[in-house]
Residue, then its C-alpha position, 0 to 999 in steps of 0.5 A: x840217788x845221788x850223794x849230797x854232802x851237808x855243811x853242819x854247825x854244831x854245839x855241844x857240852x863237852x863234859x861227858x864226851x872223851x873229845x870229839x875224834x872217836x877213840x878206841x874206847x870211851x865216847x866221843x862227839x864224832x861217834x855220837x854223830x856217826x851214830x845217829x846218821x847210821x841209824x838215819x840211813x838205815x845201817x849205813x856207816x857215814x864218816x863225819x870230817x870236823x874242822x878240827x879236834x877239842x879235847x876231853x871237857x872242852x865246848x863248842x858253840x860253832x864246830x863244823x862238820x861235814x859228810x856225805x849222805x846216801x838219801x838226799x833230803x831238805x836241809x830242815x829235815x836233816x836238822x830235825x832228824x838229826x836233833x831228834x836223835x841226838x843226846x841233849x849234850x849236842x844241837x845241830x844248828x845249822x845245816x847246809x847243802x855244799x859243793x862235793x870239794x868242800x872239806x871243813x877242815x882243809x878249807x878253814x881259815x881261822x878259829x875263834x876260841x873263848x875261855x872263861x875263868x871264874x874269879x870268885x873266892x869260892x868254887x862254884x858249883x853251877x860254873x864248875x864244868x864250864x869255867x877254871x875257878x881262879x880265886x887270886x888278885x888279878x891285874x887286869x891292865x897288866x893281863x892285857x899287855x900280856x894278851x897283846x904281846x902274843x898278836x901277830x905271827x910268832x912260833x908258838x914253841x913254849x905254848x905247845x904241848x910237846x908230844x904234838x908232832x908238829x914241826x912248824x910251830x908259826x902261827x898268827x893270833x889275829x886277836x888275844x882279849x880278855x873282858x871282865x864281867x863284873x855281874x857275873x865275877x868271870x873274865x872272858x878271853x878271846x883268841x882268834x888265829x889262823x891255827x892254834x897248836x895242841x893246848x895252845x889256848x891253855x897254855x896261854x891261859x896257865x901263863x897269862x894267870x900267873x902274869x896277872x897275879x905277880x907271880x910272872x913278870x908283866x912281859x914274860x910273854x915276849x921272852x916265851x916267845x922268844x925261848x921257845x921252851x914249853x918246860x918255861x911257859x905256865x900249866x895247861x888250864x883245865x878244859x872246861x873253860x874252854x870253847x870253839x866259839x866258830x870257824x872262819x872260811x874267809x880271811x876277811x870275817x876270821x880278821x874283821x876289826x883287828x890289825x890284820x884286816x887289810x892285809x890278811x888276804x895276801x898272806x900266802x903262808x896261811x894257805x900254805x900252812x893250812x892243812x897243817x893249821x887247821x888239824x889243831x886240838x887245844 
């Protein structure tokens, strides 16, 4: 019988996985999957392709994933098979039949990131594992002024992790928010791009908290963009707050309500740059 190759959305807890790229040692996201498809072919060692990489402790409520598997079966059968055998720390979602070309990775054309960042004075311990616990005073119109300075195309140097390897830096933020959710005492940012760099979103995060509480100025941003100097940009944010919240297989969705709606369809330079993009890990 013929291979089929299947389209999956997953969402897991990051927590106790060592990413999702499977490493020579400590357990991962991509070797529980490939786990479990061994087990449901039967002994057959399936390779998974992610849209892209999370480090160690970061979320996702819509990773993607493909493979291509020996024994085709309905798509509700695969997603029960597969739940079943699972840790609970991931869930398939959604589960689809495509073409043999698709690829999940060189096909993306954008991602949707949120970070989550509690504000109360004290740690909570239910939150712990899934926001960065930020006590301080925060400006929030100032914050969204820094937010908006990063929209747009830009080289994203001093927001880069320097042992990344990777030389063009370019990259387009379609969207940089933040809400504030008083019930709950967090501030909820959300980053939407055509790619994002190694540690991108939370170096962006580290920086955007000290412009929030004075200890930056209010439009630092512009000059880090300018400098292009990771050594002048603020820490790296812990991971937990961080979540791959979905990714694009179309400009029109990944730019929906932003400035880059109507053009975004004739920006070549994100196909040209997309099999770089798209391996981002932040």
């Amino acid at each position: 019988m013929e291979k089929k190759r299947y389209k999956i959305i997953i969402q897991y807890d990051g927590t106790n996985f060592n990413g999702f790229q499977i490493q020579p040692k400590g357990r991962t996201v991509q070797g529980e999957i490939e786990r479990v498809l061994k087990t449901m072919s039967k002994g057959i060692d399936i390779k998974i392709h992610g849209s892209g990489r999370t480090d160690s402790g970061v979320h996702a409520l819509g990773q993607v994933i493909h493979f291509d598997y020996p024994f085709p079966m309905p798509v509700e059968n695969m997603q029960r098979a597969m739940n079943s055998l699972t840790s609970d720390e991931i869930e398939v979602r959604e589960v689809e039949i495509v073409d043999a070309d698709y690829h999940a990775r060189y096909l993306a054309t954008g991602k949707k990131y949120m970070y989550r960042v509690d504000t109360h004075e004290n740690t909570n311990p239910f939150k712990r594992l899934y926001a960065k616990h930020h006590e301080y005073p925060i400006d929030l119109p100032v914050l969204q002024q820094a937010l908006k300075d990063i929209e747009g195309t830009h080289d994203f140097s001093s927001f880069c992790a320097t042992n990344s390897g990777r030389e063009n830096k370019v990259r387009t933020v379609y969207e940089a928010s933040v809400v504030e959710d008083k019930e709950k005492g967090e501030l909820v940012f959300t980053f939407r791009g055509n790619g994002f760099l190694y540690n991108m979103v939370r170096i962006f995060i580290g920086t955007l908290l000290q412009i929030a509480n004075g200890r930056r100025p209010a439009d630092d941003m512009k000059r880090l963009l300018d400098v292009k100097d990771r050594r002048q940009a603020g820490p790296t944010a812990s991971p937990q707050g961080l979540y791959l919240v979905e990714v694009f297989y179309d400009n029109e969705k990944a730019t929906k309500g932003t400035a880059f709606e109507t053009s975004s369809t004739n920006r070549t330079e994100e196909r040209d740059d997309r099999s770089d993009t798209t391996k981002s890990l932040v």
